[in-house]
C-alpha positions as CSV (number, residue, x, y, z in Angstrom):
1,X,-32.9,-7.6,23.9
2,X,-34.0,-6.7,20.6
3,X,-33.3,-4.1,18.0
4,X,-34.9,-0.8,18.0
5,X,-38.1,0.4,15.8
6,X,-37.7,3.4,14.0
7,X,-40.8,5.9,14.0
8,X,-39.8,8.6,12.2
9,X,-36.9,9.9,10.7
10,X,-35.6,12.8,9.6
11,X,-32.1,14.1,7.7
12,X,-30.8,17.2,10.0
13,X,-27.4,17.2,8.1
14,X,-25.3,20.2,8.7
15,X,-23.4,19.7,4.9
16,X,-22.3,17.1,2.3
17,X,-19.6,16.0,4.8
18,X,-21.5,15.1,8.2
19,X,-24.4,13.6,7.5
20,X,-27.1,13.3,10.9
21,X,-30.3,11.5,10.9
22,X,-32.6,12.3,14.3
23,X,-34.7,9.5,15.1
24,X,-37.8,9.0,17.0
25,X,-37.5,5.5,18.3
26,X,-39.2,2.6,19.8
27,X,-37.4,0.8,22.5
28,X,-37.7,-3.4,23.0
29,X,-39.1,-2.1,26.7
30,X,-41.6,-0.2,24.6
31,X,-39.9,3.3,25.5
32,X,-40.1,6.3,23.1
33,X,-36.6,8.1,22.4
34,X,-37.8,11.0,20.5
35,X,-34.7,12.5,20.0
36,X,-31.3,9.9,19.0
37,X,-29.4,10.9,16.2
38,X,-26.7,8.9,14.2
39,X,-24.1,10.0,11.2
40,X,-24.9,7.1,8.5
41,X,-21.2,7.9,7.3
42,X,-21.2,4.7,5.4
43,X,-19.1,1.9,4.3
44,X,-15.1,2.1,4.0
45,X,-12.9,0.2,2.0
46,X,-9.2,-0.5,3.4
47,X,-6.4,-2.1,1.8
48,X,-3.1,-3.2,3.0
49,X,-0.9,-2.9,0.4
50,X,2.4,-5.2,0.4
51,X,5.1,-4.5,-2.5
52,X,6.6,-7.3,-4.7
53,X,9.3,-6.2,-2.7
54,X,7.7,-7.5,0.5
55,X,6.7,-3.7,1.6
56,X,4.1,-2.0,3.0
57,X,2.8,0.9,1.6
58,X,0.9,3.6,4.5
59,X,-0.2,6.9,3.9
60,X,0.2,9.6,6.3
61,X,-2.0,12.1,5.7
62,X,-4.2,15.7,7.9
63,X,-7.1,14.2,9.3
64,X,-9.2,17.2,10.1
65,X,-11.7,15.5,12.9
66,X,-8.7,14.9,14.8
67,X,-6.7,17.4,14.2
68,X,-3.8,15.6,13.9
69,X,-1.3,14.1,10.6
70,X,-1.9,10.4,11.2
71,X,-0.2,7.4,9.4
72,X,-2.8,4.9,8.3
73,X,-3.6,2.5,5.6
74,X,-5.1,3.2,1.8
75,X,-8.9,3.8,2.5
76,X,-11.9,5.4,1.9
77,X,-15.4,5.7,1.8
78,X,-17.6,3.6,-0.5
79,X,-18.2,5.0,-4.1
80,X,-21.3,5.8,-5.7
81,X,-22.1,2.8,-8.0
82,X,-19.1,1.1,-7.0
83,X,-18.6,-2.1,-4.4
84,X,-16.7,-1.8,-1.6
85,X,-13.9,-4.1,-3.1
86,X,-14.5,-1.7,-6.5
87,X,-13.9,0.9,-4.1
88,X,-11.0,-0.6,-2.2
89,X,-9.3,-0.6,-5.7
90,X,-9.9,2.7,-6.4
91,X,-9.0,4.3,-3.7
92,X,-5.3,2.1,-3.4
93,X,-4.7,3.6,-7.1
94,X,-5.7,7.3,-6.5
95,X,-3.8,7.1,-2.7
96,X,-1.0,5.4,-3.8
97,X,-0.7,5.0,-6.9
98,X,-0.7,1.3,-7.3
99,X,-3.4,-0.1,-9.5
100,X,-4.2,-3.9,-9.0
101,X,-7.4,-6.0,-10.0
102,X,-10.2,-7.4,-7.6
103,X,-9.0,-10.9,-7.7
104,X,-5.7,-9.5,-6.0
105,X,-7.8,-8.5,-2.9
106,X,-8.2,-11.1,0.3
107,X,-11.0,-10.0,2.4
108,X,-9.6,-9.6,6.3
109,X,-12.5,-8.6,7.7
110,X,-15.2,-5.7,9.1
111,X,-15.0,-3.5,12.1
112,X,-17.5,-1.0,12.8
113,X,-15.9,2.3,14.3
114,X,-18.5,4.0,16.4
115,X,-21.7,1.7,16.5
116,X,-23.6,3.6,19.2
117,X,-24.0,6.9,16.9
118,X,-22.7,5.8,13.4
119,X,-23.4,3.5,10.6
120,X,-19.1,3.7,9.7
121,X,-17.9,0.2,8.9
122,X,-14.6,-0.1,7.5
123,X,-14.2,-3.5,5.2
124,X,-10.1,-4.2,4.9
125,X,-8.6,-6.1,2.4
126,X,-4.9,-7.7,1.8
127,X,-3.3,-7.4,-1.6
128,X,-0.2,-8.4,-2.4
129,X,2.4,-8.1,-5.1
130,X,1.8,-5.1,-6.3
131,X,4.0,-2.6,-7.9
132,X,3.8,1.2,-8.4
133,X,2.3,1.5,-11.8
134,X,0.0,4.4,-11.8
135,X,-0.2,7.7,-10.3
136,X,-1.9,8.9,-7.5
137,X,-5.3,11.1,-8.2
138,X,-5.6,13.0,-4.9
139,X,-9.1,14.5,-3.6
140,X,-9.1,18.8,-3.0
141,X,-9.0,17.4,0.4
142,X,-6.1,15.2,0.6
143,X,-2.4,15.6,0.8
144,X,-0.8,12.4,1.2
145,X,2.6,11.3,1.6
146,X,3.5,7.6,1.3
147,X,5.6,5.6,4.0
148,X,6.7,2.8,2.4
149,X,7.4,0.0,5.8
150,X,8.7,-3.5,5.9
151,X,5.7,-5.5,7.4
152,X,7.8,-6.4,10.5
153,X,8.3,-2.6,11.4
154,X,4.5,-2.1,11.5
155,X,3.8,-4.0,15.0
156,X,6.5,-1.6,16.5
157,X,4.9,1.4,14.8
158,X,1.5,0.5,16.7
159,X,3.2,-0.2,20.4
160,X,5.2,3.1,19.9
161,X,1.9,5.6,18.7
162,X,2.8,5.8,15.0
163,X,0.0,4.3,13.8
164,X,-3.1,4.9,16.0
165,X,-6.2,4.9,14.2
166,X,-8.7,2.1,14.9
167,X,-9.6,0.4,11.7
168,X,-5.7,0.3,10.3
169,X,-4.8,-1.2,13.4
170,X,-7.7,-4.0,12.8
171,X,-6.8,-4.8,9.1
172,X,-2.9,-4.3,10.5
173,X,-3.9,-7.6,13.5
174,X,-6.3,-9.3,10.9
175,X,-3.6,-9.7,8.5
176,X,-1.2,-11.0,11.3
177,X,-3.6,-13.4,12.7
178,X,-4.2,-14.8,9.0
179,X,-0.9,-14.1,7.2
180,X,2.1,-14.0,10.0
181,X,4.4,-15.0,6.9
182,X,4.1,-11.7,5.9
183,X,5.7,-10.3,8.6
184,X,8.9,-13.2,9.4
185,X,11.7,-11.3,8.0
């Protein structure tokens, strides 16, 4: 077992919003693949948001892949010139319109969404504490309505198909495993 060389490489990207690399690769048997392609879609930042009034704050929001209005946590992808946790912070404020400083962000950990054909690794973070003080700053793409949950209700919302998208289910069972306080009610 060993990691793949890359040959060649090449950006086939259909637009701005899907990008495709095609790859010539090396395999460890020494095997040519001439023709594997991956998305590098990049790194996500997640927060889970919890209220000075021991709430949690979800967005529910079109997600156009899918189809489908799903209910999820703060997130998106990692801004130019900005870390992820710069861009966890920027992306609770203009979601949700809560504004909060890096030091109020505990790291839960990394999952990684699709790593056969894509570089898409969502980082999630806790913050508590936090009160509505801002206003949110929505992308041309989003419309997003807030669900404001008490943390107990979230568990539920997961075993009855509310919330079914992977990586807000991760940061959801990290912050469980790490913080059950959060949830005794």
């Amino acid at each position: 077992m060993g990691k793949w060389q890359i040959l060649k490489e090449s950006d086939v990207s259909p637009s701005k919003w899907f990008p495709v690399l095609k790859h010539t690769v090396r395999l460890p048997n020494q095997s040519i693949i001439d023709d594997y392609f991956i998305s590098p879609m990049g790194n996500v930042a997640m927060v889970l948001p919890v209220t000075i009034n021991r709430e949690i704050v979800l967005v529910k929001q079109y997600k156009h892949g899918l189809g489908e209005v799903v209910i999820e946590l703060p997130a998106g992808f990692q801004q130019e010139g900005k870390t992820v946790e710069e861009s966890a912070l920027a992306e609770l404020e203009e979601e949700t319109g809560i504004r909060t400083t890096k030091e109020s962000l505990t790291f839960l950990g990394k999952v990684a969404n699709n790593p056969t054909k894509t570089f898409h690794v969502t980082h999630c973070y806790l913050a508590k504490d936090l009160e509505f003080n801002s206003s949110q700053n929505l992308e041309e793409t989003e419309g997003i309505e807030l669900v404001v949950v008490k943390p107990n209700e979230l568990v539920e919302m997961i075993k009855a198909g509310d919330i079914w998208v992977a990586d807000s289910i991760f940061a959801i069972t990290m912050a469980l495993f790490g913080h059950q306080y959060l949830f005794e009610c």
